[in-house]
C-alpha positions in Angstrom: -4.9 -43.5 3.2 -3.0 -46.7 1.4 0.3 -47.8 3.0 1.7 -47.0 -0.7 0.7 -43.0 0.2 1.9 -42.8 3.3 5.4 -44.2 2.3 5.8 -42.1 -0.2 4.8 -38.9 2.0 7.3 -40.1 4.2 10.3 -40.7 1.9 9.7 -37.2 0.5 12.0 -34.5 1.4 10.6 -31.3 3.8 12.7 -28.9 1.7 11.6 -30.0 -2.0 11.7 -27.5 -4.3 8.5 -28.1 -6.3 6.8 -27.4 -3.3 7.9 -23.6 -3.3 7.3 -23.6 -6.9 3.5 -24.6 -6.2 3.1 -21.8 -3.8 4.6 -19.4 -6.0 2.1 -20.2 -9.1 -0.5 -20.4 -6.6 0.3 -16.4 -5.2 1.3 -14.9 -8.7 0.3 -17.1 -12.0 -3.0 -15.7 -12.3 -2.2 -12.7 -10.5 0.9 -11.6 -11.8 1.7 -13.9 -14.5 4.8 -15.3 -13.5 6.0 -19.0 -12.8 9.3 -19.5 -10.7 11.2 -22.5 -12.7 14.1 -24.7 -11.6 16.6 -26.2 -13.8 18.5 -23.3 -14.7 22.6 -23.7 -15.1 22.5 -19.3 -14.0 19.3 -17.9 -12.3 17.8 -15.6 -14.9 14.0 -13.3 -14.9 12.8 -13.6 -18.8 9.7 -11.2 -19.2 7.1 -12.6 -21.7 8.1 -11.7 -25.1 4.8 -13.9 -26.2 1.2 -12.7 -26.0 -0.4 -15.3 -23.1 3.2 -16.8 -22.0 4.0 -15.9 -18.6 7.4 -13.9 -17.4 9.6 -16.7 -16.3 11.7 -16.6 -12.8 14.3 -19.3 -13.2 16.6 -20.3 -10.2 19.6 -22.8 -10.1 18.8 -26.4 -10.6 17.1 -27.7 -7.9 18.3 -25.8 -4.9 15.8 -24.6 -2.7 18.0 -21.4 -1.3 17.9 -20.2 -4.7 14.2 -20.4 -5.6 13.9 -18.6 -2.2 16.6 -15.8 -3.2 15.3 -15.5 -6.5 12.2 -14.9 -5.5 13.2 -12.2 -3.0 15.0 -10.5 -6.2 11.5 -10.1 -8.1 9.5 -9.3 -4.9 11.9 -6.4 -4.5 11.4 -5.7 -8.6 8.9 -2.7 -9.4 6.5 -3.4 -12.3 8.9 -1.5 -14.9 12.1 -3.8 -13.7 10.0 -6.7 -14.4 9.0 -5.9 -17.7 13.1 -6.2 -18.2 15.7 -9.0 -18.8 17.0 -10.1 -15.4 15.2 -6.8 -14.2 17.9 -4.4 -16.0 20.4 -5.5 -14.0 24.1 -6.6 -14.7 25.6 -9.6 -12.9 29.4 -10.7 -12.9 30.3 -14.3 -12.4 32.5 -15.9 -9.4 36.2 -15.0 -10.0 34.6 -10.9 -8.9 37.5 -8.6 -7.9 37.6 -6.5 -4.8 35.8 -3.6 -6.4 33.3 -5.9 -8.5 32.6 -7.7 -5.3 31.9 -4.4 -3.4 29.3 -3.3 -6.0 27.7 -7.1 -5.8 27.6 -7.0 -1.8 26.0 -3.7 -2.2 22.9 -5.2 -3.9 22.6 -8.5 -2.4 21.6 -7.0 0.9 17.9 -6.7 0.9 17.2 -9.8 -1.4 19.9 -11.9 0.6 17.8 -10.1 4.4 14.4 -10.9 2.3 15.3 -14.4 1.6 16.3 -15.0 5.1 12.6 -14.2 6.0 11.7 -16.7 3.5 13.6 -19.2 4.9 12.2 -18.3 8.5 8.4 -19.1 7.1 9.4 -22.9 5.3 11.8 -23.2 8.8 14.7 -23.5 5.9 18.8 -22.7 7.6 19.7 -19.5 5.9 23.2 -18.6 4.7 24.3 -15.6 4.1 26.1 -16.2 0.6 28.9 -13.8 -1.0 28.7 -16.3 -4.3 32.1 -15.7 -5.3 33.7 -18.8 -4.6 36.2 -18.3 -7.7 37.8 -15.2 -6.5 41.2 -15.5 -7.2 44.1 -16.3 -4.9 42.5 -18.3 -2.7 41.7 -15.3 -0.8 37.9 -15.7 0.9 38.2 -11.7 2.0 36.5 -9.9 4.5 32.4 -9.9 4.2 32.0 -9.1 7.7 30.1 -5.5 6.9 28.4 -7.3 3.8 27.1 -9.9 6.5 25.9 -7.1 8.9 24.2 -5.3 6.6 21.9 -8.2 5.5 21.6 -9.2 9.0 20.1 -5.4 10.0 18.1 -5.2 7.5 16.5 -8.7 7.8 15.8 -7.5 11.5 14.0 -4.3 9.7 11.9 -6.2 7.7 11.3 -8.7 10.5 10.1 -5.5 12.3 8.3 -3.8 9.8 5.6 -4.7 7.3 6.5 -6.7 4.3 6.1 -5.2 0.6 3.0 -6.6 -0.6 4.1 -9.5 -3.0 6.3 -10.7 -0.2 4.0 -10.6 2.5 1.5 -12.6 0.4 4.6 -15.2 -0.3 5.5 -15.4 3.3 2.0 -16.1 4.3 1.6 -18.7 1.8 5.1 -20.5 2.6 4.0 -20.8 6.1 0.6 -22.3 5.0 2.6 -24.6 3.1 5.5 -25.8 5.8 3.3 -25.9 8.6 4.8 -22.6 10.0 2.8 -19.8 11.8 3.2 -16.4 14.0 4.6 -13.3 12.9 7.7 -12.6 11.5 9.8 -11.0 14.6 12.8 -10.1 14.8 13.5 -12.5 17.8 12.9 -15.1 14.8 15.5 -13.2 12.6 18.1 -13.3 15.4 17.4 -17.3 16.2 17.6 -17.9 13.3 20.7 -16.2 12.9 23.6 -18.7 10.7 27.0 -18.2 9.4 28.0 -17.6 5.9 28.0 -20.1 3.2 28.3 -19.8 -0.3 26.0 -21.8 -2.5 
């Protein structure tokens, strides 16, 4: 191998987000028909509405956390939720009141616990994220419970067997950071990181 290579391996960050992108066509293009795409200002699922395009999984920019948490979102997805804009589902921007908050928290728990496992196979910090850094008042609130329930049920996940599309991911995220053994919950709880909002 040239010098030139070498350098350039070197001076490339572990936690590059093409990299997940490359796993994820290489797991689901062909099979599924779906690219994962950075660059997006809001993350968004856009089904084909083209004969031979594929569905389109866009995350924020170039942050890694959120290729990773989008990509729990459509592993979770059943085949009729991903024939849908954004899988059918509503979403309220940052500024959420208590009660719009609530109803958020209550459907971030298993992508946020699924994402953690993510994380675990690339060796990634997860951060349990409320995203709602423009509540009003200043007032950060309580998301103790909201933080509990993603931690149990990363621990269920980490102790049972993964649905099928994330299993396959996992795998191949390990494959690709270097990362093996099984997902444990010992790994969930080591792992185990205050909140953060990205």
């Amino acid at each position: 191998m040239s010098p030139t290579i070498q350098r350039s391996r070197a001076h490339t960050p572990v936690f590059c987000v093409s990299r997940v992108e490359r796993v994820f066509a290489q797991c689901f293009l062909q099979a599924e028909n779906t690219l994962l795409c950075g660059g997006a200002d809001e993350p968004l699922y856009a089904p084909s509405t083209q004969p031979g395009e594929p569905h389109r999984l866009w995350f924020r920019e170039d942050y890694f956390a959120s290729a990773l948490h989008e990509t729990a979102h459509w592993c979770i997805a059943g085949a009729a939720r991903r024939q849908q804009l954004d899988f059918g589902y509503w979403y309220a921007p940052e500024g959420r009141d208590p009660a719009a908050q609530a109803a958020f928290e209550s459907v971030e728990v298993r992508p946020q616990a699924l994402e953690w496992c993510f994380s675990i196979a690339c060796g990634y910090p997860f951060r349990i994220s409320t995203d709602n850094l423009a509540a009003g008042g200043g007032e950060t609130g309580d998301h103790s419970a909201f933080e509990s329930a993603v931690r149990r049920e990363a621990l269920r996940l980490a102790g049972a067997t993964l649905p099928r599309r994330a299993a396959v991911f996992f795998r191949a995220l390990q494959a690709e950071f270097d990362k093996c053994g099984a997902l444990t919950p010992a790994l969930v709880r080591a792992t185990a990181a205050p909140s953060a909002d990205r």
